[in-house]
VEXSE-330732 format. One line per field, with one value per residue (C-alpha): residue number from 1; residue in three letters; z, y, x. Coordinates in steps of 0.5 Angstrom, whole numbers, plus 2048, in hexadecimal, padded with zeros to 3 digits. Example, Ala and Ser with C-alpha at 12.3 -4.5 7.8 and 13.67 -1.06 7.14 Angstrom:
n = 1|2
res = ala|ser
Z = 810|80E
Y = 7F7|7FE
X = 819|81B
END
This chain:
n = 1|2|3|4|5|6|7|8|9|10|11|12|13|14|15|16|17|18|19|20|21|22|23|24|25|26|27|28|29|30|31|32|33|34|35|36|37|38|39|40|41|42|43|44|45|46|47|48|49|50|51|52|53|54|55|56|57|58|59|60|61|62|63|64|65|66|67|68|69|70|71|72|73|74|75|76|77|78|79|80|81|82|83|84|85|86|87|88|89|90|91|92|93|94|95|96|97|98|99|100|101|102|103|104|105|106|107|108|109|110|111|112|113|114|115|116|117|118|119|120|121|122|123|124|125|126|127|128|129|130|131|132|133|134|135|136|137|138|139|140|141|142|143|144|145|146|147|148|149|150|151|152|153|154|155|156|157|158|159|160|161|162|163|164|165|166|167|168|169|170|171|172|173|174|175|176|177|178|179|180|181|182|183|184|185|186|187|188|189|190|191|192|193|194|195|196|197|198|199|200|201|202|203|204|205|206|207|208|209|210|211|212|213|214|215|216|217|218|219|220|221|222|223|224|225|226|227|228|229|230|231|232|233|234|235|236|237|238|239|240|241|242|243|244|245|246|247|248|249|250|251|252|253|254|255|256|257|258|259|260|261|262|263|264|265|266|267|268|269|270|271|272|273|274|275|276|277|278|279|280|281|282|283|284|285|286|287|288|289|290|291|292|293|294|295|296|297|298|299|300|301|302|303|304|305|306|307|308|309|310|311|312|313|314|315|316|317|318|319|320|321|322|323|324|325|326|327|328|329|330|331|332|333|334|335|336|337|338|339|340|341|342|343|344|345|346|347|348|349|350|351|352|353|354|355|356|357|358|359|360|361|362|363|364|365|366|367|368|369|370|371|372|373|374|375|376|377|378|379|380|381|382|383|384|385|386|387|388|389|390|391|392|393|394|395|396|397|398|399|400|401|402|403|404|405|406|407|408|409|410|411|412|413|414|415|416|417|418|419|420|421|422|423|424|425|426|427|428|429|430|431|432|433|434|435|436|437|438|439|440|441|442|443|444|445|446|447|448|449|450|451|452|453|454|455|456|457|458|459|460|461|462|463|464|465|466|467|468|469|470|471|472|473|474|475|476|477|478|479|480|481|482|483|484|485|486|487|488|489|490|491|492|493|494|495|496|497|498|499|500|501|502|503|504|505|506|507|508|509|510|511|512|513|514|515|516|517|518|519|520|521|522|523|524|525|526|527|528|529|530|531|532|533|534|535|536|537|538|539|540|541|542|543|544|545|546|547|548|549|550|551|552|553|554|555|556|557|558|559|560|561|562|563|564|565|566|567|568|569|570|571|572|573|574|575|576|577|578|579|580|581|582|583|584|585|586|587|588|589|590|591|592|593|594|595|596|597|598|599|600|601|602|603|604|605|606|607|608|609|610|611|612|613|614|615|616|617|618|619|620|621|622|623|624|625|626|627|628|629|630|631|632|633|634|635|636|637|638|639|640|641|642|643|644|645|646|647|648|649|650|651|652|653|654|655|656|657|658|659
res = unk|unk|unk|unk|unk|unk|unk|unk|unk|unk|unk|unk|unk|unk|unk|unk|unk|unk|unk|unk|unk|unk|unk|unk|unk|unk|unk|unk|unk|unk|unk|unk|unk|unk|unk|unk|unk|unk|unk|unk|unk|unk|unk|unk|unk|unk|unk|unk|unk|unk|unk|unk|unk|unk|unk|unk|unk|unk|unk|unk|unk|unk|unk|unk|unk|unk|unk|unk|unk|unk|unk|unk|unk|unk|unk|unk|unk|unk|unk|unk|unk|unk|unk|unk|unk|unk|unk|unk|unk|unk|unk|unk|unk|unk|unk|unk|unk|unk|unk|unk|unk|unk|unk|unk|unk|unk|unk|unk|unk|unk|unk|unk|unk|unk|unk|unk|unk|unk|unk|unk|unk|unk|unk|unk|unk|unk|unk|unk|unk|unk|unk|unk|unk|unk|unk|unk|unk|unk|unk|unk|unk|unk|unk|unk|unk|unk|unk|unk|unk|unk|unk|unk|unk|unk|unk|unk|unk|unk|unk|unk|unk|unk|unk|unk|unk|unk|unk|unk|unk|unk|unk|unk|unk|unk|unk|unk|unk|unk|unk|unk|unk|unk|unk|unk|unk|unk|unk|unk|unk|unk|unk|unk|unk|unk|unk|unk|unk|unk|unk|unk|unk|unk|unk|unk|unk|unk|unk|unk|unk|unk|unk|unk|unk|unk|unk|unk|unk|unk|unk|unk|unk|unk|unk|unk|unk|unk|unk|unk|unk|unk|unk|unk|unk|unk|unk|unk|unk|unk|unk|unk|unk|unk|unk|unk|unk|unk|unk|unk|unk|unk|unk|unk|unk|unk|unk|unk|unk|unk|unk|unk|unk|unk|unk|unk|unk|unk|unk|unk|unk|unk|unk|unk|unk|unk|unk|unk|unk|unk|unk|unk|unk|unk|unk|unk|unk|unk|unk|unk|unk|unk|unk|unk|unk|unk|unk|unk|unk|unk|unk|unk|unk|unk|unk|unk|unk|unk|unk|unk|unk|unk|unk|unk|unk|unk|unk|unk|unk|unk|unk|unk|unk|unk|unk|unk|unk|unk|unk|unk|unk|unk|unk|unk|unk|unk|unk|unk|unk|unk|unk|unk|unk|unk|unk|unk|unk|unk|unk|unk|unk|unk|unk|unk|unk|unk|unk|unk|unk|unk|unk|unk|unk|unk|unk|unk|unk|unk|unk|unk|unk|unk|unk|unk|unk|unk|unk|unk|unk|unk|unk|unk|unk|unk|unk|unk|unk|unk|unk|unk|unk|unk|unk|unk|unk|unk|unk|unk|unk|unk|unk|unk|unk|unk|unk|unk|unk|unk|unk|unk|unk|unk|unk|unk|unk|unk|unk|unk|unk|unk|unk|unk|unk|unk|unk|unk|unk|unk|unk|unk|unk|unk|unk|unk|unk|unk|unk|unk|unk|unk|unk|unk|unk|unk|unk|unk|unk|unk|unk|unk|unk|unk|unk|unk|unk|unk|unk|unk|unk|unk|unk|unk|unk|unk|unk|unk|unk|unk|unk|unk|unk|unk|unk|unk|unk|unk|unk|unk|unk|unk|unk|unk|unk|unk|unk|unk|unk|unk|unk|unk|unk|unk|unk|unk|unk|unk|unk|unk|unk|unk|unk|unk|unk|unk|unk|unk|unk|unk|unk|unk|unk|unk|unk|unk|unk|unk|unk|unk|unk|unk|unk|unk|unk|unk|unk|unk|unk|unk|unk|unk|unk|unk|unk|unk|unk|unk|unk|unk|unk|unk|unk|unk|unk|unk|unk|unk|unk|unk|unk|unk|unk|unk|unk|unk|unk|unk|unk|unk|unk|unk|unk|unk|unk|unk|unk|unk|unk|unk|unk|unk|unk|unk|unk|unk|unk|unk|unk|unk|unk|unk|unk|unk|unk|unk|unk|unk|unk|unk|unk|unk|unk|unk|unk|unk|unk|unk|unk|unk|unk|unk|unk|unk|unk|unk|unk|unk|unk|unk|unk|unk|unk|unk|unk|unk|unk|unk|unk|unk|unk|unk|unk|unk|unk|unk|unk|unk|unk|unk|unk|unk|unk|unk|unk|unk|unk|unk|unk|unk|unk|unk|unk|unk|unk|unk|unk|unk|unk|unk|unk|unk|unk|unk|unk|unk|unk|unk|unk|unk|unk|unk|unk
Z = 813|815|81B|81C|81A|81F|825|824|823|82A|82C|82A|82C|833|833|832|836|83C|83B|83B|841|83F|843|83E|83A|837|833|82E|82E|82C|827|824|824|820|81C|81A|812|80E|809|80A|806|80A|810|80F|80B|812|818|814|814|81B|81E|81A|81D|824|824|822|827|82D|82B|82B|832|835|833|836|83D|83D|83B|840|845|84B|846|846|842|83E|83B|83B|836|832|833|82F|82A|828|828|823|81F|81D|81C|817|813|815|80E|80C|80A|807|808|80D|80E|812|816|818|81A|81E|821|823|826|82A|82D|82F|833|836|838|83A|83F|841|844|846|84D|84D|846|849|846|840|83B|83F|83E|836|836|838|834|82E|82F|830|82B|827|829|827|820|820|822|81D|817|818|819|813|80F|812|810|80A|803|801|7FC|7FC|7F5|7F2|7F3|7F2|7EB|7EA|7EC|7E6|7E1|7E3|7E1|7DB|7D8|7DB|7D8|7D1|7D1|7D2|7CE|7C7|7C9|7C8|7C2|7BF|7C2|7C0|7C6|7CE|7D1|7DA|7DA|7D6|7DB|7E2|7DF|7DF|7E5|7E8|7E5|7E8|7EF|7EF|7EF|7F7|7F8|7F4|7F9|7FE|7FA|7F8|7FF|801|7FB|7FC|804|802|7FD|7FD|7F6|7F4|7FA|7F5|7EF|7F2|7ED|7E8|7EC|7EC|7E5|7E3|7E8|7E4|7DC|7DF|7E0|7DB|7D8|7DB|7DA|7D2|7D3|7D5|7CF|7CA|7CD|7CD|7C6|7C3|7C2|7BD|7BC|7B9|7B4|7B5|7AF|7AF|7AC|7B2|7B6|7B3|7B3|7BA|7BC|7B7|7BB|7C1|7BF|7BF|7C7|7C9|7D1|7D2|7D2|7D8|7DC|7D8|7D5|7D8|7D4|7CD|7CE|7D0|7CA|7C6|7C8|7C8|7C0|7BF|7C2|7BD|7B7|7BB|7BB|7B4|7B2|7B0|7B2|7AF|7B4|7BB|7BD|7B8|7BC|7C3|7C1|7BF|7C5|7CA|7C6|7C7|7CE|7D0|7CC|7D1|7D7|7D5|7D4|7DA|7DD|7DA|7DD|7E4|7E3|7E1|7E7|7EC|7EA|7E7|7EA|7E3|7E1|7E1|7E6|7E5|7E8|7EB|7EF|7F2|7F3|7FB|7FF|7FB|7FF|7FC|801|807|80B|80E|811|815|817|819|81D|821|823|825|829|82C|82D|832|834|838|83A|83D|841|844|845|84A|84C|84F|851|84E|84F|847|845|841|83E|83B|838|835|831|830|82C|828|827|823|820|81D|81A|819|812|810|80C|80E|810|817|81B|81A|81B|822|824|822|825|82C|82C|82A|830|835|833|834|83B|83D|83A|83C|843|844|841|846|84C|84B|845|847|84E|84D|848|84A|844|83E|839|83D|83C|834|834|837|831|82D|82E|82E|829|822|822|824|81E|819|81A|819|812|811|80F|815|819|819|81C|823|822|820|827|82B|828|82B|832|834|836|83A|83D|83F|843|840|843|847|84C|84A|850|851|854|853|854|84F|84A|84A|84B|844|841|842|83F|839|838|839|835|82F|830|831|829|827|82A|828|820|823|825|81F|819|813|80C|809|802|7FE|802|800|7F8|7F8|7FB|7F7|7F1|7F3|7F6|7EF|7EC|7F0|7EF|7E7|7E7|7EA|7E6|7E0|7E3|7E6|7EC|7ED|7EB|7EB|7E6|7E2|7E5|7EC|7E8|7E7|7EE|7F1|7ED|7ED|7F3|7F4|7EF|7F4|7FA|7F6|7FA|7F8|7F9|7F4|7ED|7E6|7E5|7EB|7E9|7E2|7E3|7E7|7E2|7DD|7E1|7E1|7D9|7DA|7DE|7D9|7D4|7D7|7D8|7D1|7CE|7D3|7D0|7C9|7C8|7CA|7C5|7C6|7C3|7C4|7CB|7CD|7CA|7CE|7D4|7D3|7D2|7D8|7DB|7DA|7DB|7E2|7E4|7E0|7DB|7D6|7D1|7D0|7D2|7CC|7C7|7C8|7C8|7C1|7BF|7C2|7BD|7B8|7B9|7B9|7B4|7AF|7B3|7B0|7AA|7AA|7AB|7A7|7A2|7A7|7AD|7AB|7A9|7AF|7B3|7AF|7AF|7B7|7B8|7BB|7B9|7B9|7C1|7C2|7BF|7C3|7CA|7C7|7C6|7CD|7D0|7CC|7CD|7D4|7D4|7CF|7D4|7DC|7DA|7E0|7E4|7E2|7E2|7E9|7EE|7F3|7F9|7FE|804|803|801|808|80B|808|80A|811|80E
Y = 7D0|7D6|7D3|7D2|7D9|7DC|7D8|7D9|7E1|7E1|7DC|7E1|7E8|7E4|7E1|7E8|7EC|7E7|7E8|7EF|7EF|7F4|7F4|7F3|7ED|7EB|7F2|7F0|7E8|7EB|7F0|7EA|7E7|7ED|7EE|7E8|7E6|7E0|7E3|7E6|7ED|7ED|7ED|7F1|7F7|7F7|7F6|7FC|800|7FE|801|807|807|806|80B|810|80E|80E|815|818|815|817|81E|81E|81B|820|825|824|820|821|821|81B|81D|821|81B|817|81D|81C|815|813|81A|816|80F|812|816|80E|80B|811|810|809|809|80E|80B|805|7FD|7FE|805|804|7FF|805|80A|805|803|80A|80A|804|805|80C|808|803|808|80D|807|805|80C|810|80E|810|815|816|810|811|812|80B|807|809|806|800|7FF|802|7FC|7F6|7F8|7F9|7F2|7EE|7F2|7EE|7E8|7E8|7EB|7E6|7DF|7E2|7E3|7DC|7D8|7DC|7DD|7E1|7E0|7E7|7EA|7E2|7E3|7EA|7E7|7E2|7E7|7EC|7E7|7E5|7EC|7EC|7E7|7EA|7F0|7ED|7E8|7ED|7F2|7EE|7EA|7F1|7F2|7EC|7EC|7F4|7F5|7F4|7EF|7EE|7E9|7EE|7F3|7EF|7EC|7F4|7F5|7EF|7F2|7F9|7F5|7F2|7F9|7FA|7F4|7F6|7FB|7F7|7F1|7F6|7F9|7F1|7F0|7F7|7F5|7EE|7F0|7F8|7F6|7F6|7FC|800|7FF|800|805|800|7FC|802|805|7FE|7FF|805|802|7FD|803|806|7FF|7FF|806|803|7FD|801|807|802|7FE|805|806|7FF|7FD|7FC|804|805|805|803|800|7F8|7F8|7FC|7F7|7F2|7F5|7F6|7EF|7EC|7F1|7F0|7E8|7E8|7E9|7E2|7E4|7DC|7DF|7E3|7DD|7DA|7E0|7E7|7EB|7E9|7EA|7F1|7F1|7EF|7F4|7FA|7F7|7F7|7FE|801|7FD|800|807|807|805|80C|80D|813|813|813|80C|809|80D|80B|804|804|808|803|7FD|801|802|7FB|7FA|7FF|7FC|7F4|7F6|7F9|7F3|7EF|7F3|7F3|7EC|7EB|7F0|7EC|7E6|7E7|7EE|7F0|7F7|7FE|802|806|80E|80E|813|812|817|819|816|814|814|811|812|816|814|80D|810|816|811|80C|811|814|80C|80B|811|80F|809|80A|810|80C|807|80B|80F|809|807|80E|80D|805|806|7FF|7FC|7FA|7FF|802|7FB|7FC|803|800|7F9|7FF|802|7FB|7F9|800|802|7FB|7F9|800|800|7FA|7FC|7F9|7F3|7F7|7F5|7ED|7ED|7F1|7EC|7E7|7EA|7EB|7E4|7E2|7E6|7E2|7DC|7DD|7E0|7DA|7D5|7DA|7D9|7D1|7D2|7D8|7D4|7CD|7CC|7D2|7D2|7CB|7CE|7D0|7D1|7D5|7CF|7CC|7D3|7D2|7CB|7CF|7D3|7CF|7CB|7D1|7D6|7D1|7CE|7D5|7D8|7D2|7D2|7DB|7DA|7D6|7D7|7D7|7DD|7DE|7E5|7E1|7DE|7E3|7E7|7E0|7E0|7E8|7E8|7E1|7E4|7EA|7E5|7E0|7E5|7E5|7E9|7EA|7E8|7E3|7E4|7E0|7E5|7E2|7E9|7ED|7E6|7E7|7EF|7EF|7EA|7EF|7F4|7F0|7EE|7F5|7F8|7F4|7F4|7FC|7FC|7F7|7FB|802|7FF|7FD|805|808|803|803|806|801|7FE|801|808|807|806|80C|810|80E|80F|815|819|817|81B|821|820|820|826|829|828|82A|830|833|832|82E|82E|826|822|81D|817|81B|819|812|810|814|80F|809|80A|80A|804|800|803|800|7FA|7F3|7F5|7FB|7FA|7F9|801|803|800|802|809|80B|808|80D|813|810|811|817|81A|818|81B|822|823|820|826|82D|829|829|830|836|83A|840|83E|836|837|83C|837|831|834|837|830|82E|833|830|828|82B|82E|827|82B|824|827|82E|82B|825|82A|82F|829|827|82E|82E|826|82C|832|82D|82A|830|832|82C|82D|834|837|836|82F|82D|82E|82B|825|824|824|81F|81A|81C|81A|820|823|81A|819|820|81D|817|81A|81E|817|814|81A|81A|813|813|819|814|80D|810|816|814|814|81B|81E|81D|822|821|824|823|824|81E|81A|81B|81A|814|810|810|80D
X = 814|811|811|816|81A|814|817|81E|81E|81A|820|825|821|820|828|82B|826|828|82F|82F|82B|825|820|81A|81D|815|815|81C|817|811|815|818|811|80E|813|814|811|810|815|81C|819|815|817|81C|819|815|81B|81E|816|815|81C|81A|814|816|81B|816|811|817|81A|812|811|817|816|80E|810|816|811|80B|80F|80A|805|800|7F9|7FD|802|7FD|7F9|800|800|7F9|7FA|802|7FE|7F9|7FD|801|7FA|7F9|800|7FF|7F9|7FC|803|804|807|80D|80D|806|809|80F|809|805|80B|80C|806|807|80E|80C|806|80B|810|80A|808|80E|810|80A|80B|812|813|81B|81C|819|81F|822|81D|81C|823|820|81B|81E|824|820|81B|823|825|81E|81F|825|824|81E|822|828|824|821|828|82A|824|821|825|81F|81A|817|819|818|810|810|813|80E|809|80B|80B|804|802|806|801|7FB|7FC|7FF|7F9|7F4|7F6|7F7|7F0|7ED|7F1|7EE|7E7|7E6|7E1|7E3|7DF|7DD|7E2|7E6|7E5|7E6|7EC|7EF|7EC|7F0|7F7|7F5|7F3|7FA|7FF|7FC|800|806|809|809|80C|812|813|814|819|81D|81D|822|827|82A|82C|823|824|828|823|81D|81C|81C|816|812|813|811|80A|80A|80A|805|800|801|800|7F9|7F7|7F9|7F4|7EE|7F0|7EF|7EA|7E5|7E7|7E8|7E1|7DB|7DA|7E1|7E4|7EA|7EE|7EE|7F5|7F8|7F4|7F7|7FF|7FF|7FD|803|807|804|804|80D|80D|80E|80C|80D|814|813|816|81B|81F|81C|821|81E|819|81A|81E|818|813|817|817|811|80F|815|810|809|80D|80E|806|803|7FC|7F8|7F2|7F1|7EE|7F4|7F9|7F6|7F6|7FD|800|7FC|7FF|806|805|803|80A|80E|80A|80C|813|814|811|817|81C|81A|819|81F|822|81E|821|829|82A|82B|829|82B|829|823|822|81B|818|812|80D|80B|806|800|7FA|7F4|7EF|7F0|7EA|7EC|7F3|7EF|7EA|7F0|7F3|7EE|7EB|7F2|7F1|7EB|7EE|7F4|7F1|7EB|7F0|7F4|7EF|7EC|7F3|7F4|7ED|7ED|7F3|7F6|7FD|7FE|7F9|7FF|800|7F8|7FA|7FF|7FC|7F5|7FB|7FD|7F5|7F4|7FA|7FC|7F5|7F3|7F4|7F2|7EB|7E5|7E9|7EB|7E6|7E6|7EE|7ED|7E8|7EE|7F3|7EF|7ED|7F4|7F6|7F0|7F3|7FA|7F9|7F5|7FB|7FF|7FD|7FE|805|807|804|805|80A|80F|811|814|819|81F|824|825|823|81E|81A|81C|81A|813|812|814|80D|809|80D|80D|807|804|809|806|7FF|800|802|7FA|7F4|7F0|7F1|7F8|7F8|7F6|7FB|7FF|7FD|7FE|806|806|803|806|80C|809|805|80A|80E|814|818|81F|81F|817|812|80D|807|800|7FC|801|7FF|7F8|7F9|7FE|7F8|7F3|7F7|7FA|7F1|7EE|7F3|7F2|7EB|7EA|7EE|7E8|7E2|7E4|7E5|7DE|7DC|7DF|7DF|7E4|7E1|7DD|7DF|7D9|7DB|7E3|7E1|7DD|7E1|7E7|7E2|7E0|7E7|7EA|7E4|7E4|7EC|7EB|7E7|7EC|7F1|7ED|7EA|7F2|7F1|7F7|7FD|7FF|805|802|806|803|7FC|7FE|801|7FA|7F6|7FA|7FA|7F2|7F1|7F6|7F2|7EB|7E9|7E6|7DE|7E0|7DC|7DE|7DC|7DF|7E6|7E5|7E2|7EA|7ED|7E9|7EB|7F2|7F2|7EE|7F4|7F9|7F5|7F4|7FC|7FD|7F8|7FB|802|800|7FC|801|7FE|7F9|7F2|7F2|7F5|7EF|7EA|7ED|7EE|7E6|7E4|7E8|7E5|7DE|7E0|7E2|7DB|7D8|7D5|7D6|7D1|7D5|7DB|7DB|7D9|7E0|7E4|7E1|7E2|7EA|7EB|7E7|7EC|7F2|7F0|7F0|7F6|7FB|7FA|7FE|804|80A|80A|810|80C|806|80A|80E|807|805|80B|80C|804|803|7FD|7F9|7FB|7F7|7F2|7F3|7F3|7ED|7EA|7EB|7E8|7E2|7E1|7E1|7DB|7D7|7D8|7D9|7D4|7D1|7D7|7DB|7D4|7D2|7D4|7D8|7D7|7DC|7D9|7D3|7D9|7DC|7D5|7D3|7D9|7D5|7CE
END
């Protein structure tokens, strides 16, 4: 079926283009090929990203070529300099929004070659180009609409309800088993891997439904409790275990609590399901713990509550459109790392820049056509991880075989075509096997690239012309341009995988010491998008202890807001801010011994002050919270000692990315 849908929006782009007489018809087609999505969420959120994206990318480039009209090494300096600041957005930002800045970048590059001989007809020309990228935009949205009643929200829904499990499952099995084992472990580390996915899926569900648009709150907030969830998991998981001493008999009221959830029930009827766990997080609420392992066992039994009922609710959202609408107000970009941008940016740079230099010093035809496909090489594949390089080689081998099965169509098959249909029957035979085969296993991005170039190549212009040296010029330009992007990811690899988890591991280091010693001034919901954030970013190869260390320093972060909110008296405040200080500069051992101090001084401090003050710290659970927060702290020093204690040196960080 995707087949299908990818001819008929490169039909539709091409019938509408023809009909308006524009002069490049094959750019709406090709729009419409890239555009185009296996589901209508999808597509959607990225026809609206994309248009966004070329209009920024036109507007940059009309205002260049108006600057240096007659300026041709200055314009292309701002070429690769505006190519190199989307490859930086491009791995800095996110899902869609990265396809807007790579957009831009590639638009300018199209206009900047299209005009460059003559810059008067620059403002003409974005015109164009920005109404044939707007009709195959949509042609791809409307065949989408038409044949597609979307499916986007049904499986972010399953995917939920997956995760509910996962997560009840895994926290009631240590519950009862007391100790976490590895299979424990990777079973936490596997809902953690899953939040990266997460974010896409729900631009995907909000792109087909403005009713899910209107809730994104709710879709985020529920992303938000399964964090917490987690962070929940790992508190009890540190403290739960054979060197405690937490009560049996809580243990045990916990899990009949726990055991009233029927998560099966997820399915059949969300509502009383969220119903259900909000019941017996009132009855985990009224439990009175008086220590503080007690007291994070209960609170981390809460919180998976919260998390699995607010699951509920976006199941239930995402299926029946019931709920009420949520405030949610994300916090500003969230950057995890930002090596792998600047390193994007400046081999994107590189990249267009040498293109375009042995465009200007050969003297080639097409040499813009290179200039702008080096651009599509780099900048599409640029934030793909350790998997940059090999999808380059895929997408420069889809290109090579496209221009030689382009060539036979181009001489032995198009010259005989005389109408419209006929040239739609023609892409037809190409575009749906091609369009099936991309939605494979075996190297879908050649062709992905085969289903981008074929237009291009095939000439499909207004009117067609048939030039065989413009063919194997256009050719070369499609070929050199793909294989400029698979040599310079080459020269200037990505940051490892090893590298990228010990830089997530060590960046969250440095941060946390600044966060403990004041030297930043960052919200706790700040905090945990940062670290959320890190733990998406984590790849496959990291390791167990990796995994567990950012989820560490997570809880780590709550504890510390927990403690500066708790503690505004004079005394203790002194001595937590002199521990802090010292936890800052990886002064474990003194560090260890002011917290122990500051659980003492509270200690005696909960016992005075009025009867009616000390009885309303009891009943509110004040003063064991405390205790709580300082157990979490004190733990991590005792299990990530070597973690907390190292120095982390910035600059050797930096350096060691390129050994």
């Amino acid at each position: 079926m995707f087949g299908v849908r990818l001819w008929a929006s490169a039909s539709l782009a091409l019938f509408i283009a023809y009909y308006l007489e524009l002069e490049s018809p094959f750019w709406a087609a090709t729009t419409a090929v890239i555009v185009c999505q296996p589901s209508l969420g999808a597509s959607l959120q990225k026809a609206r990203f994309r248009a966004v994206g070329t209009l920024v990318g036109a507007v940059v480039m009309v205002m260049l070529l108006a600057t240096f009209p007659q300026d041709r090494n200055t314009m292309i300096l701002c070429l690769a300099l505006w190519c190199g600041l989307c490859g930086f957005m491009v791995t800095l930002l996110r899902n869609f929004a990265a396809y807007a800045a790579a957009l831009a970048g590639i638009t300018a590059a199209i206009i900047f070659a299209d005009s460059l001989s003559d810059p008067t007809t620059a403002f003409h020309l974005a015109i164009l180009r920005v109404s044939e990228i707007g009709i195959g935009i949509g042609a791809a949205g409307l065949v989408l609409i038409l044949t597609d009643f979307g499916g986007s929200g049904r499986q972010l829904a399953a995917t939920f309800s997956g995760l509910a499990r996962q997560t009840l499952a895994g926290f009631t099995e240590l519950l009862a088993h007391g100790l976490e084992t590895e299979e424990m472990r990777a079973s936490r580390r596997d809902v953690e891997r899953s939040l990266g996915g997460l974010d896409a899926a729900i631009d995907a569900a909000i792109g087909e439904s403005s009713h899910l648009r209107s809730h994104i709150g709710n879709l985020r907030a529920t992303v938000a409790g399964l964090i917490e969830a987690l962070v929940a998991w790992r508190n009890v998981s540190a403290h739960l275990d054979a060197k405690r001493e937490a009560s049996a008999a809580l243990t045990h009221e916990l899990l009949r609590l726990l055991g009233q959830i029927d998560i099966d029930a997820i399915d059949r009827d969300p509502q009383a399901l969220s119903l259900a766990c909000r019941n017996v997080v009132a009855q985990i609420q009224s439990i009175r713990t008086l220590d503080p392992t007690s007291c994070i066992v209960a609170d981390s039994a809460r919180d998976v509550a919260i998390g699995i009922a607010g699951i509920a609710d976006a199941v239930l959202l995402l299926r029946n459109y019931v709920g009420k609408r949520v405030a949610w107000r994300a916090p500003s970009l969230v950057v995890a790392d930002p090596l792998p941008a600047v390193l994007n940016g400046v081999r994107v740079f590189a990249a267009v820049l040498a293109t375009a230099v042995f465009w200007v010093v050969t003297q080639w035809p097409v040499g813009d056509f290179a200039v702008v496909f080096a651009a599509i090489g780099t900048l599409i594949f640029g934030a793909r991880g350790d998997q940059a390089r090999l999808l380059a080689q895929d997408y420069a081998l889809g290109a090579a075989l496209m221009s030689v099965l382009a060539g036979i169509v181009y001489f032995g098959v198009l010259p005989a075509l005389t109408s419209f249909p006929a040239l739609i029957a023609l892409l037809a035979v190409l575009l749906v096997p091609l369009g099936m085969l991309q939605l494979g296993s075996w190297h879908g991005v050649a062709f992905l690239a085969m289903c981008i170039t074929c237009l291009p190549l095939l000439g499909v212009a207004n009117p067609i012309a048939y030039d065989a040296a413009n063919y194997f010029n256009l050719a070369m330009a499609i070929l050199a341009g793909s294989t400029v992007g698979m040599v310079f990811l080459a020269i200037m690899p990505v940051v490892g995988p090893q590298m990228r988890a010990r830089r997530l591991v060590g960046l969250s280091v440095r941060d946390l010491r600044k966060l403990a010693g004041g030297r930043w001034t960052i919200s706790r919901k700040r905090w945990t998008a940062l670290l959320s954030r890190r733990i998406e970013a984590l790849p496959p190869q990291a390791s167990l202890e990796q995994a567990g260390g950012l989820m560490a320093l997570l809880a780590l972060g709550h504890a510390i807001f927990h403690l500066t909110d708790s503690l505004p008296d004079a005394p203790a405040r002194r001595l937590l801010l002199q521990a802090l200080g010292q936890f800052a500069m990886g002064r474990l051992d003194d560090a260890r011994g002011s917290f122990e101090a500051l659980g003492r001084l509270t200690d005696r401090d909960a016992g005075t002050g009025t009867e009616a003050e000390v009885h309303a710290r009891e009943q509110g659970r004040d003063q064991v919270h405390l205790r709580a927060a300082l157990a979490v702290i004190l733990d991590a020093i005792d299990s990530h000692a070597a973690l907390l204690g190292a120095p982390v040196d910035a600059r050797e960080l930096l350096l060691s990315s390129f050994r």
